[in-house]
N, C-alpha and C positions, 0 to 999 in steps of 0.2 A: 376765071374764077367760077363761073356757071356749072362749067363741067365739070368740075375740081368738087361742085357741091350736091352738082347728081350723082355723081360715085360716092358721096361720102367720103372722101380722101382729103379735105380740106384740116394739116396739119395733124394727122392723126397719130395717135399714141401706141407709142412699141407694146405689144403686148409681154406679158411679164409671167413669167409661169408662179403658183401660190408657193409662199416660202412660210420662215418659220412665223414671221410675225403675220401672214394672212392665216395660221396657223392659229395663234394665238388670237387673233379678232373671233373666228367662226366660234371657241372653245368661249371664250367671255360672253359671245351672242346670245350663246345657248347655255349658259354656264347655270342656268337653274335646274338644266337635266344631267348636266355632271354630277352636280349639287346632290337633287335626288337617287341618282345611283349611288355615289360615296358611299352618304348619309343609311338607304338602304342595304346595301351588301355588309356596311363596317357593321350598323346596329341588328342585323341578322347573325354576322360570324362572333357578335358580342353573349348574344342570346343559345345561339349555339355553344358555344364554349364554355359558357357556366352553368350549363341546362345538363354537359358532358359531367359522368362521373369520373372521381380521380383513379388513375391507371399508379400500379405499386409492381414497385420490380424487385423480385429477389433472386440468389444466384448462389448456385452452390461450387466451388471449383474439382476436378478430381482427374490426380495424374496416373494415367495407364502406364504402368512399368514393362519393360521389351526389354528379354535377353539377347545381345546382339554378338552372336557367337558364328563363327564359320561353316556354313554349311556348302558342299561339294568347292569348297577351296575358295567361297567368295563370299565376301560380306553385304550385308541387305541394308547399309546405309547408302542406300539411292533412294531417285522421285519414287520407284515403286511401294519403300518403303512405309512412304507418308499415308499408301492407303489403308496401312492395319488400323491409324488413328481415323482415315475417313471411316472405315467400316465399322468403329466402334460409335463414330458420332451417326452414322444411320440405324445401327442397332436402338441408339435412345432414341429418334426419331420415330420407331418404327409402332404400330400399332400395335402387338403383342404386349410389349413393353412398357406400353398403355394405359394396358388391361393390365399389368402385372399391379401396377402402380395404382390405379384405382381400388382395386381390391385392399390395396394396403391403405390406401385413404379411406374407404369407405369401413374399414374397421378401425378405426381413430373414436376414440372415445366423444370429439367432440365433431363428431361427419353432418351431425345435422344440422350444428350451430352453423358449419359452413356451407350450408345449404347441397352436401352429396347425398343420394339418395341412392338415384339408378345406376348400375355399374356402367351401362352403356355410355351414357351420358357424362358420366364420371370419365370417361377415357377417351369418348371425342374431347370433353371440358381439356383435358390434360393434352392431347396434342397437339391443339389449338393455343392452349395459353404458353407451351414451353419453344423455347429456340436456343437451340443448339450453335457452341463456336469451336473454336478449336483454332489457337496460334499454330501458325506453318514452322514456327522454329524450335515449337516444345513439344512436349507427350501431355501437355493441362487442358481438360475438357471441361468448357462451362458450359452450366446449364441452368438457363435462366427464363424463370416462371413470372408472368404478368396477371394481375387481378385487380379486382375492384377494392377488393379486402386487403391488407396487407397483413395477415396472420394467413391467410387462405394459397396469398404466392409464396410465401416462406413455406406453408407447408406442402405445396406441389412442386414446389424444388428439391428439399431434400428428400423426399419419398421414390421423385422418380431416380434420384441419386441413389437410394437405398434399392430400390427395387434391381436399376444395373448392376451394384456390384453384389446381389443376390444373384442375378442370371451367370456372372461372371465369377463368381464361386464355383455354384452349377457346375457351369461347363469346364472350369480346372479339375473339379471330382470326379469329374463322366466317367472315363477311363475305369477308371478305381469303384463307380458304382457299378456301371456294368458288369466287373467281375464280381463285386460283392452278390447282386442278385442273383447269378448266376450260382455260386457257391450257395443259397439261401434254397435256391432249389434243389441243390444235386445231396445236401445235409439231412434232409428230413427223410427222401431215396432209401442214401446210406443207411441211418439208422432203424431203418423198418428191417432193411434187407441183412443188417447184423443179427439186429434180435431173431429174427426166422433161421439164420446156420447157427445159433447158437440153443436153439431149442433141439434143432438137428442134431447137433454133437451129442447136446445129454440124452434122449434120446438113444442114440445109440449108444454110449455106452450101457448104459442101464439095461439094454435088451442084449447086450453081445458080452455083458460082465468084464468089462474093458474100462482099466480105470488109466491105464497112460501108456506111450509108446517106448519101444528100446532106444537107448542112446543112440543109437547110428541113425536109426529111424527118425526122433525126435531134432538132430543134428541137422538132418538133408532137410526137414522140415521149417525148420529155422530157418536157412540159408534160402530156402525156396522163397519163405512167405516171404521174406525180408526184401529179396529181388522182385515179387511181382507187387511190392506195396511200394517199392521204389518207382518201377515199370507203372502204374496206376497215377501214382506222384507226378512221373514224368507228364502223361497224358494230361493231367489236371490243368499241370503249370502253363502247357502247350495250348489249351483250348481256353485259359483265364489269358494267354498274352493275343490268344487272338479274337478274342472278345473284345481285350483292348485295342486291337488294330483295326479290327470293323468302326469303332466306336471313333477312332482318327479319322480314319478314312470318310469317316461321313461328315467331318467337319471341311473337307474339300469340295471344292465343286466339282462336277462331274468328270471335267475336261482331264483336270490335276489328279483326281482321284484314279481315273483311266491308267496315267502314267504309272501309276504306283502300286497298284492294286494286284496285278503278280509279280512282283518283284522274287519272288521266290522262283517262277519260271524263266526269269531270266540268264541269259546263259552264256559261258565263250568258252572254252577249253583252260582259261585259267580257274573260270567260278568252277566247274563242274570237278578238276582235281582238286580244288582246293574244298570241295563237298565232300570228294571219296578222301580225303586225309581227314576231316572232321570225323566220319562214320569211323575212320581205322581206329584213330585216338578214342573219342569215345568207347567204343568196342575193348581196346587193351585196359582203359580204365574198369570199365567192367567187370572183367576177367579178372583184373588182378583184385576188384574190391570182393569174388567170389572167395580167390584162396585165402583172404584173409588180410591183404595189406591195411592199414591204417592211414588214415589220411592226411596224416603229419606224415608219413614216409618219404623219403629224401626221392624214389622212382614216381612214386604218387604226386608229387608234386611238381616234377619233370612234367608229369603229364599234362596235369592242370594246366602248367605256362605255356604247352605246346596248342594246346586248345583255344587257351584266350589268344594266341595270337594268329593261329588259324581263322578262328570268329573276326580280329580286326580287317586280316586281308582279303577276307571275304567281303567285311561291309565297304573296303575301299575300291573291290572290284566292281559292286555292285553300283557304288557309286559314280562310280566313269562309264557305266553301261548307260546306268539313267540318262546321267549327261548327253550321252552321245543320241540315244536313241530316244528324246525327247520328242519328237518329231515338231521342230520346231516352238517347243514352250521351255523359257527362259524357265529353269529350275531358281532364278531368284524371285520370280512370281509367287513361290510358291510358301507358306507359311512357314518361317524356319523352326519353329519349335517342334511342329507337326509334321515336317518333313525328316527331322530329326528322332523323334520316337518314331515313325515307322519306319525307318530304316534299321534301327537297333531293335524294334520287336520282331522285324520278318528275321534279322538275324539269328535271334533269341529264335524263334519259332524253325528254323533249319538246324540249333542246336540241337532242342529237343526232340525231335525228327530223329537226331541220328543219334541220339541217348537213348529213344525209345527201341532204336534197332538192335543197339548193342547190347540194352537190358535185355529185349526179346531171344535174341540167340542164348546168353546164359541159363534165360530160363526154359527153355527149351532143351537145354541140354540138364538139366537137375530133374526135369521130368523124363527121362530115360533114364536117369537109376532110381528116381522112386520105383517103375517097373517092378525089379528086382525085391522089396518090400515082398512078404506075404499077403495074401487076400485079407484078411481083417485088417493088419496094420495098413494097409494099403486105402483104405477106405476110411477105416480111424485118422490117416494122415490125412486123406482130402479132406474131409468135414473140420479136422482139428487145421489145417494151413487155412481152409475157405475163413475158418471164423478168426482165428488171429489177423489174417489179411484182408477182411473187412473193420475188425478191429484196429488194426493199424490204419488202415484208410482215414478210418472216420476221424481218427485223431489227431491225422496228418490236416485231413482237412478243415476239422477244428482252428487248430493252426494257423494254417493258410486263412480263415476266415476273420482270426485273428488280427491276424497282420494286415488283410488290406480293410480293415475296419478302421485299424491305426493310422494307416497311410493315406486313407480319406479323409478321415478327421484332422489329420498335419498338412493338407493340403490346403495353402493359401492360394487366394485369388492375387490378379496384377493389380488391382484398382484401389489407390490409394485416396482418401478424403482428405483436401487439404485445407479449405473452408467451407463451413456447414453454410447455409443460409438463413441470414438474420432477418425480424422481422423489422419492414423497413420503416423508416418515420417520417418520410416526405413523398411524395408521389412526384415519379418523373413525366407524368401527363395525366390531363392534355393540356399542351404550350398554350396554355392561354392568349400570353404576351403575344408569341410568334402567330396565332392564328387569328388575332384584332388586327397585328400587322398586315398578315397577306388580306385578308379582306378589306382592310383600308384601300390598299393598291390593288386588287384583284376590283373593288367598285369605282376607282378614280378612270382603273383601265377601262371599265365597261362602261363608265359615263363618255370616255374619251372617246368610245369606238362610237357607243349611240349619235352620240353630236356630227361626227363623222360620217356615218350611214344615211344620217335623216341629212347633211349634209347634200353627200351624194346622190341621194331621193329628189333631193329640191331643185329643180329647175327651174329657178325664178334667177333673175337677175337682180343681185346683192349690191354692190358696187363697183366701182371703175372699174378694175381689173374684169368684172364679167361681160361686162359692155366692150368693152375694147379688146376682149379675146371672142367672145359670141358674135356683135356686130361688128367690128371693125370701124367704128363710128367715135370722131371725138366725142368731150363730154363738156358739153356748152357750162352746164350747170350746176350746181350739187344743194338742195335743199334740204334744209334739216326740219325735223318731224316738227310739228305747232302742237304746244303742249297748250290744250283749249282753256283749261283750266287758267292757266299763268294769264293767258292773254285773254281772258273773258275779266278776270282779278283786275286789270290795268284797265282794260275799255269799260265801253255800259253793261258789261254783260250779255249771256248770249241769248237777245232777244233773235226770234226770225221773220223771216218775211219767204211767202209763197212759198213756203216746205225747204228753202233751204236755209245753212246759220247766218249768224248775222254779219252786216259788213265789218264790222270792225275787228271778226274772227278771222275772214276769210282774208281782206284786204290788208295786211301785217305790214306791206312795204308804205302802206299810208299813217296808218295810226299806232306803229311802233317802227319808226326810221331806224333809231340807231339799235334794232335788234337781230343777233346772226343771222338771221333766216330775212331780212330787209339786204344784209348788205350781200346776202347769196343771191338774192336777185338784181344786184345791181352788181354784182359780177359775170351774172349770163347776160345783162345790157351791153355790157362792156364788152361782151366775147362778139357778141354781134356786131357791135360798132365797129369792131377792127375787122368783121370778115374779108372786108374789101374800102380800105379808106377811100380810095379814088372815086368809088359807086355807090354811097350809103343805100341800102337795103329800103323799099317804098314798103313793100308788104312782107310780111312774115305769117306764115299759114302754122297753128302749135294745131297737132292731131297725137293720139296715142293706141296702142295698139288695139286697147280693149278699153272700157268702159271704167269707171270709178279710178282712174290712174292721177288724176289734178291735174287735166289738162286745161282747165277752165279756170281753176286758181292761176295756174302759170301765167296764163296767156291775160287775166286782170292785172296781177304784178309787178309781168314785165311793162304791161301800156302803163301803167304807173308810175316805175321807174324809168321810161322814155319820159313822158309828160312832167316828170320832174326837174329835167334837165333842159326843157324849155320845148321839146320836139311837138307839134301839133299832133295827135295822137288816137285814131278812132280804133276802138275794139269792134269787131264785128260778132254779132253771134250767130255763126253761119250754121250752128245744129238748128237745123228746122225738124229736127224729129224732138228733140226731149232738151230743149234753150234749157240754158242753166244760166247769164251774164246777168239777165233782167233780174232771178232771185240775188245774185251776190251785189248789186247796187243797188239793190230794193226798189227800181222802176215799173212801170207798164210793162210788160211783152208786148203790146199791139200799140200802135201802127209800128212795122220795124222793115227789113229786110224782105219779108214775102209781097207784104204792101208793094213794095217800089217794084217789085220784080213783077208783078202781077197787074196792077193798076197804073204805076206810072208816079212820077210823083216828084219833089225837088229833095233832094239828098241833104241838102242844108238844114232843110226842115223835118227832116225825118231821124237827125241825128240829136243825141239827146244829151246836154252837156251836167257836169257830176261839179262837187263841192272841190275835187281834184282841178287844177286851172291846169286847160289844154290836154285835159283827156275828155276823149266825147264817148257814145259808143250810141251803137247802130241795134239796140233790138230783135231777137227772130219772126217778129211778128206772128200773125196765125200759122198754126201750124197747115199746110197743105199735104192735099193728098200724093203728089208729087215732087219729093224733093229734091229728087238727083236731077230728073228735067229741067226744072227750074233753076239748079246751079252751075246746069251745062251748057244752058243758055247763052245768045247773044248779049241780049240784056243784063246778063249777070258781068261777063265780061267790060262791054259797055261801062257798066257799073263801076268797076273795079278800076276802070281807068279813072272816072271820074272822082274816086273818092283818092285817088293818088293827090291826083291834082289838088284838092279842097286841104290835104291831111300831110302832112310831111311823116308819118307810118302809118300804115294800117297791118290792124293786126286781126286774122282769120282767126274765129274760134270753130275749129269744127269737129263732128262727130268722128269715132275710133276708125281705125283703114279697116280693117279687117270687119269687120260688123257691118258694115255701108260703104256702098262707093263713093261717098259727098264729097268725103276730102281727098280721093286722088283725084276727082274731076277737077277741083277747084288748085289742087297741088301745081299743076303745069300753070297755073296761071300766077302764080306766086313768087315770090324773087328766091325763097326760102323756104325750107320745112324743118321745124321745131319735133322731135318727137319725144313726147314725155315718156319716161320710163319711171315706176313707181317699185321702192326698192323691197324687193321682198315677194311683190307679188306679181308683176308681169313674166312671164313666163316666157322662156328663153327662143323657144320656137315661132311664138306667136310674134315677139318682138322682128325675130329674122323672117318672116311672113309679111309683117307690115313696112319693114325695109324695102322687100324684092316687089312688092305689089307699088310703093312710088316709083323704084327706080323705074316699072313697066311704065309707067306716063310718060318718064325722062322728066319726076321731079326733082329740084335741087334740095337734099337734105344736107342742112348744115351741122346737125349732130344732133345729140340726145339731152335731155337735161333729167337728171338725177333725180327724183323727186320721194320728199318723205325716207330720209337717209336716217335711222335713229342714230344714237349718239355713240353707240358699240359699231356705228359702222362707219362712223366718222372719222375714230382712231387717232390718227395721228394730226390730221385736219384742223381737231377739234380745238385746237389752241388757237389758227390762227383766224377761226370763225369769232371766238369770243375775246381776243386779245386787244380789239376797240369796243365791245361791247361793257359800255360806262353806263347801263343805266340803274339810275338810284334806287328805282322800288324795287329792285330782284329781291329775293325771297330767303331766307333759308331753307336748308332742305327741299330746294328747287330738283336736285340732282335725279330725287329717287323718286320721282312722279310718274306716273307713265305715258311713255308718247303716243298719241293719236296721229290718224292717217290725216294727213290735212282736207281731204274730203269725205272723211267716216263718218262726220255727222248727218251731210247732209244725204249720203249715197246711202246709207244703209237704210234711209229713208223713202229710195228710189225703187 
């Protein structure tokens, strides 16, 4: 049994790793710093959320219409296609687009009321507040504006809606402007350059007395002007389609645009006949429109269809060239509306190519027989042909300016408006609701983690389970904290004696028997009584690791609840450095222990008997300059036998292990060691320091007693500590008081 209780092995308790309910204990412990984080984070994310102004969302919807027609033999319903709808929702996205839309807001009648001022700021404002969707299974693009205002998001929704399908008009008329401005420039040319051969003509007649030409003359005259105002015509049409085709062409990217971009140099031995059969045809058309044919003419018309379908097999040659000679770029990559007009404008542009060729041989051959004309009509015909075939020009190109003024202004954009954006009457943020919730649970979490961390920080030893995983030492005892108040309320109150409280505070197992913390002590009586029933225990040595732990309460208590059960009973107060027994009995310190050690003396008489029947105790008497000498002594031993013998227990009160050697000296001489642990505050290392420093004597430590256990850490216990606790004066409201250390009166004093 000796051995069993120098190791500390004497029945000791399986160690338990912490689960959920030691989980729950640590959380209740500290549950006022949960409390206060809750409490803080909900009532900040409360104050935050209504301090937030209201968020207004409005949303305009608009579907982009796609002609989805065959281009090079293969339809553009695939994934590639899904990217003309991306590229239209990154065009709204895009900062240009911005600016366009600012501009238009900030000329709104009411831009101030909305606080636009600066364009710049207007169109960061607007890229910022819009966001862009678009369903993968439609062509509908929303576009939805947030604000503080809700007249202000309704009106950055539908403006930058307004502003796209302004850009997307645009870019449908490009084509069609291009030629227009070009025609705008080449009209005003024209008509300078008519008026000057027509000042020419008069002019010379008037000096050459020439008032008009002979029919033959005036004939070949006709015929001329008429072919090189066609020839003129032709050039027009050929440089307005490739105006147009630049203008496509740069709607590609560079890569795509590469492929396309001489399509007219492209070549195989069927393009190239099927170019010199265009020139032929053209050419006979020519020729026959010189002798005179009419263009209802049944061979005139032969020609025409020979031609439209020379032009198709052309574009279809050119077609499978592309294909083939893509150098690896899917031609379905490629914009099919756009790939589409420039392959019918390069065709168009090789018509007139070989329109211009065949006009040019006829007119070249009507200029060798004008020759034949005399010198004056000869000269009267150029000036009189230059002015009618500038005169025709300019009227053709009238015309032509005409028409594509008409066919820009019939030219619709794709982007259809299918709901404007209303201005809205609720605000969908901020989630107020949702954001009290998360900071409810975002402060439960961070009180949950704090409790935990300061948990993990604390190295003190809590309860059982820390003892019995840290020391490996049973748990003799468990005292619950002495609420001073309650028990000063019951006794005389806390009068004191020689700086420490009074007995009837200190001394609970006497003058409150039937109270939990009486019969906690008469359950570590009883832990000891059965150490070894065959050997009752003579001496029990209570020490603790450090200072202010209640080892001095314990070790009064328990000789108390010995002495009450009839045991003869002397408490010893073996701190000859800083005695504390003499203040908790209210006696002398002198004559005590140093006395007999020092002088000599009869033990009988120097033991000093209490109102307690059959508890004595032994005083530290003077304090000496040497105390560990004196308790390493022969004499002390001596001693120690002799109060066996007088005392059926004696009980050591001695000074902390760790602090002074006193009590390991006197520990070897002791049948047992008591070591107090005080819950909360001895410190887990110091605890296993004052372990390892007894077992070095080869003391017998019989386990640990618990001391000053509050009520959150008593748990589950706590039932059956107060489940005979019948006494009549309890208190209301006893629950919420708060616990004292069972030595904080008198230590904090110390």
């Amino acid at each position: 049994m000796r051995n069993d209780l120098a190791q500390g092995k004497l029945n000791p308790a399986e160690s338990s790793q912490p689960g959920l309910q030691d989980l729950l204990r640590i959380i209740l412990r500290r549950r006022w710093i949960v409390l206060g984080a809750f409490l803080t984070v909900l009532i900040s994310s409360i104050i935050f959320s209504f301090r937030q102004p209201n968020i207004y969302e409005a949303s305009i919807s608009l579907l982009v219409q796609r002609d989805n027609k065959p281009i090079l033999g293969m339809m553009l319903e695939t994934e590639q296609s899904r990217n003309l709808i991306n590229n239209q929702v990154e065009i709204i996205r895009s900062r240009s687009l911005a600016a366009e839309a600012a501009q238009l807001l900030l000329a709104r009648p009411d831009a101030k009321e909305m606080g636009f001022a600066d364009l710049n700021q207007v169109a960061e404002f607007v890229m910022y507040s819009i966001t862009v969707l678009s369903a993968r299974t439609t062509d509908i693009i929303t576009v939805i504006a947030t604000g503080n205002d809700p007249a202000q998001a309704a009106a950055i929704a539908n403006t930058v809606g307004q502003a796209y399908i302004a850009r997307n008009l645009s870019y449908s008329r490009g084509e069609f402007t291009e030629v227009r401005r070009f025609l705008e420039v080449q009209l005003p040319v024209i008509e300078k350059k008519l008026f000057s051969e027509e000042n020419q003509l008069r002019q010379f007649k008037q000096a050459n007395q020439v008032i008009s030409l002979s029919d033959e003359s005036k004939s070949l005259i006709d015929k001329l002007t008429t072919f090189e105002a066609q020839f003129n015509l032709t050039g027009v049409e050929r440089e307005s389609a490739e105006k147009r085709l630049a203008y496509l062409q740069n709607q590609l990217d560079f890569q795509k645009k590469n492929m396309l971009e001489n399509v007219s140099q492209v070549s195989s031995p069927l393009a190239s006949g099927l170019r010199q059969d265009l020139l032929t045809l053209q050419t006979q058309m020519a020729t026959m429109t010189s002798q005179g044919f009419p263009a209802d003419h049944a061979k005139m018309k032969e020609l025409a269809k020979k031609i439209e379908n020379t032009k198709s097999r052309l574009k279809e040659e050119i077609s499978k060239i592309v294909a083939q000679e893509s150098g690896g770029i899917d031609p379905i990559l490629l914009s099919e509306e756009l790939v589409g007009k420039i392959l019918d404008l390069q065709v168009e542009i090789e018509t007139y190519k070989a329109k211009e060729l065949a006009q040019q041989r006829v007119i070249s051959n009507y200029l060798v027989k004008l020759k034949a004309i005399p010198p004056k009509e000869v000269e009267l015909a150029r000036l009189t042909r230059q002015f009618e075939l500038g005169d025709n020009i300019y009227k053709m190109l009238m015309e032509k300016y005409e028409e594509v003024r008409i066919s820009e202004a019939g030219k619709l954009g794709n982007v259809k408006i299918i709901d404007l954006a209303q201005v809205p009457k609720e605000p969908v943020g901020p989630r107020r609701k949702l954001n009290i919730l998360f900071g409810g649970m975002l402060g439960l979490a961070l009180g949950i983690g704090l409790v935990l961390l300061m948990e993990y920080m604390d190295t003190s030893l809590k309860n059982i389970h820390d003892i019995e995983q840290f020391l490996a030492l049973p748990v003799l005892g468990m005292i619950p904290a002495i609420d001073q108040e309650d028990v000063a309320s019951r006794t005389d109150g806390g009068k004191t004696v020689n700086g420490a409280t009074s007995i009837a505070e200190r001394l609970i197992s006497h003058h409150l028997p039937k109270s939990p913390i009486s019969e906690a002590y008469r359950i570590l009586r009883t832990n000891l009584q059965f150490l070894n029933p065959d050997a009752p225990l003579k001496t029990i040595l209570v020490t603790s690791s450090g200072p202010s732990e209640g080892k001095t309460t314990t070790a009064s208590n328990l000789a108390i609840t010995m002495a009450q059960v009839g045991s003869r009973t002397l408490i010893v107060d073996a701190d000859l450095r800083r005695p504390m027994v003499n203040g908790v009995f209210g006696i002398p310190q002198e004559p005590g222990l140093t006395e007999l050690l020092v002088k000599g003396g009869d033990l009988q008489k120097a033991m000093v008997s209490t109102d307690i029947e059959n508890l004595f105790i032994l005083p530290a008497g003077t304090i000496p300059p040497n105390p560990s000498e004196l308790l390493s002594s022969q004499k002390m031993k001596h001693l120690i036998q002799e109060m066996k013998k007088c005392c059926d227990l004696v009980i050591l009160d001695c000074p902390p292990v760790i602090t002074v050697t006193d009590a390991a000296v006197l520990a070897a001489e002791a049948d047992c060691v008591v070591l107090v642990v005080q819950s909360g505050k001895t410190d887990r290392e110091a605890a296993r320091r004052a372990k390892t420093l007894l077992l070095n004597v080869k003391a017998r430590i019989a386990g640990t007693v618990l001391n000053n256990i509050s009520s959150d850490m008593l748990a589950g216990y706590s039932y059956y500590y107060h489940y005979y606790y019948e006494d009549g004066h309890r208190k209301k409201g006893q629950k919420g008081r708060k616990k004292k250390s069972l030595l904080s009166g008198y230590y904090s004093k110390k």
